[in-house]
C-alpha positions as CSV (number, residue, x, y, z in Angstrom):
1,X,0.0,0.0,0.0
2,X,1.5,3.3,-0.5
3,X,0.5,6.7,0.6
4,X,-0.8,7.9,-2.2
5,X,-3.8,5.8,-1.8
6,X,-7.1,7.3,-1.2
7,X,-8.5,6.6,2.4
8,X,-12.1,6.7,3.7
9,X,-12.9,6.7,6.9
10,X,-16.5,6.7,8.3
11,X,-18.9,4.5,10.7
12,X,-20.4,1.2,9.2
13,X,-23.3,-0.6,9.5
14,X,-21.6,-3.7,7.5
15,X,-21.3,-5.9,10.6
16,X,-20.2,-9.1,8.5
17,X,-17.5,-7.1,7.3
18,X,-16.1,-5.8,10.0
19,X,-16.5,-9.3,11.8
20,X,-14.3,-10.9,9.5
21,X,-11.7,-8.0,10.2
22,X,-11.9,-8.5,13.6
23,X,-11.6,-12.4,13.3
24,X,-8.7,-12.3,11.0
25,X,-7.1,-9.9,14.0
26,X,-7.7,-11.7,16.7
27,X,-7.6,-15.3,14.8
28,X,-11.3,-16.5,16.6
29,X,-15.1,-16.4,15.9
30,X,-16.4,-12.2,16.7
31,X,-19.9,-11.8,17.0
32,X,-21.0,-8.5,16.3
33,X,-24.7,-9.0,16.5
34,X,-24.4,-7.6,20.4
35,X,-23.6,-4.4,19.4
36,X,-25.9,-1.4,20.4
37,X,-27.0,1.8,19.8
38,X,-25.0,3.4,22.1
39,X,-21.8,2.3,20.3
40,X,-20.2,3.6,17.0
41,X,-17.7,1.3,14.7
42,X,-15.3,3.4,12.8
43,X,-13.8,1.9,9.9
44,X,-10.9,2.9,7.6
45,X,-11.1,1.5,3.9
46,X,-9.1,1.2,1.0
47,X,-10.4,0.3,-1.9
48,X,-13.4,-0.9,-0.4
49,X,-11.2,-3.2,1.8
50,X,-10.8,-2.7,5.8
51,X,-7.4,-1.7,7.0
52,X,-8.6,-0.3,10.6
53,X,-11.1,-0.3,13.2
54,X,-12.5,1.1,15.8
55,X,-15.3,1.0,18.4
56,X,-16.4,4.2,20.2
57,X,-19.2,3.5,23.0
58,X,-21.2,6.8,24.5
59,X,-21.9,6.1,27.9
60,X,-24.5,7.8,30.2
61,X,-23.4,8.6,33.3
62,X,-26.2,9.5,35.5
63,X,-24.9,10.0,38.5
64,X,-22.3,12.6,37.6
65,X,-25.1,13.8,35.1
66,X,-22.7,13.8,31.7
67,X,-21.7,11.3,29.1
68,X,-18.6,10.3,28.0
69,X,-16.6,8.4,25.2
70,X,-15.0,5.0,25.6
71,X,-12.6,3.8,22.6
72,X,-11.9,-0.3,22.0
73,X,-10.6,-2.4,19.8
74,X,-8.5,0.2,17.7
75,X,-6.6,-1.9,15.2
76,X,-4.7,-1.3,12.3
77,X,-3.5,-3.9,9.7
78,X,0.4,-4.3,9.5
79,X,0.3,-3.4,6.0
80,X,-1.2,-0.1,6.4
81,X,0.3,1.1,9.1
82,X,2.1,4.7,8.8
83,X,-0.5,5.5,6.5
84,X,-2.3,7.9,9.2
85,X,-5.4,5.3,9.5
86,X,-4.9,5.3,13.3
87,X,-4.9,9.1,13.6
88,X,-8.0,9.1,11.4
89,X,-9.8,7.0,12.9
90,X,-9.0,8.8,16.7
91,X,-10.3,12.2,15.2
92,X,-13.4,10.7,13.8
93,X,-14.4,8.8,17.4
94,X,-13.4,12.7,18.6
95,X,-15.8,14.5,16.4
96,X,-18.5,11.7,16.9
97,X,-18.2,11.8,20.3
98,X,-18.4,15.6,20.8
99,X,-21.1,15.6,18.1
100,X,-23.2,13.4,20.9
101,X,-22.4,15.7,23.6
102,X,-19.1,13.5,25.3
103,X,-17.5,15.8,27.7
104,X,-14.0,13.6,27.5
105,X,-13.1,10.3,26.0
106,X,-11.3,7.5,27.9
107,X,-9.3,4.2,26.7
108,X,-6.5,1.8,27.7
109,X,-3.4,0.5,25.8
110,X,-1.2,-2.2,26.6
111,X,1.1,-1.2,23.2
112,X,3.7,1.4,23.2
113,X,3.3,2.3,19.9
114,X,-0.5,3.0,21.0
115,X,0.5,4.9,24.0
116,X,2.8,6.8,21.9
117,X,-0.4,7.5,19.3
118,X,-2.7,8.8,22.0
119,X,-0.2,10.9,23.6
120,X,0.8,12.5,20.1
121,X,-3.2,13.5,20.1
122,X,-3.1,14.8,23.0
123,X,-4.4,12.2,25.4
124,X,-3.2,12.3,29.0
125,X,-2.3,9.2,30.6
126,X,-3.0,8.0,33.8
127,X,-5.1,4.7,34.9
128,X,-6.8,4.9,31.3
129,X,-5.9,8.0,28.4
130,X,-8.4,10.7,28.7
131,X,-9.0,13.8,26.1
132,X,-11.7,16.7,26.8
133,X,-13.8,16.3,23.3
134,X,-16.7,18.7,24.7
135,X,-17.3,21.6,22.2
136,X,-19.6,24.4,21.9
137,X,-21.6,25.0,18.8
């Protein structure tokens, strides 16, 4: 894959798609049929093919009386790595999370190179990464 190579990323609704992805990361059966509306899978395609993932879940806090952003299962092929997929798909789960009223985000990472990813977006580490996302419009 080069650089040159257009990139979309977006949310899908092609479940069978992105389960196969998912399988072929993790080398077992994924069943996304438990997936709700609270939660949001972010792809990155090129041509037409799945080169990263994401899942961003809104959650509902009512005792604090906000919501918030949780980010799983960001995954990358080794082939397109380097090609900016990861950043993409971070910034889409940010504007899709602020777009649904997320005051911050929150995830975990047990790679470096992940750690090194969240922290180049601005994420601040601590027991999980956490990023303000909430905007005025």
């Amino acid at each position: 894959m080069t650089t040159k190579t257009q990139m979309y990323v977006g949310i899908t609704k092609d479940m069978k798609a992105l389960g196969e992805f998912y399988r072929d990361w993790t080398g077992h059966g994924y069943d996304m049929s438990y997936i709700q509306y609270d939660c949001f899978d972010i792809v990155a395609k090129i041509d037409g093919r799945i080169i990263g993932a994401l899942q961003l879940r809104l959650v509902n806090d009512p005792y604090f009386n906000r919501r918030w952003g949780l980010i799983e299962n960001v995954y990358v092929t080794p082939q397109a790595r380097r090609l900016g997929a990861a950043t993409q798909l971070m910034q889409a789960a940010e504007i899709q999370a602020s777009v649904f009223g997320c005051e911050f985000i929150k995830l975990t990472s047990r790679k470096d190179e992940g750690k090194a990813l969240y922290r180049a977006l601005g994420y601040e580490e601590g027991s999980a990464f956490y990023k303000n996302v909430h905007r005025s419009f």
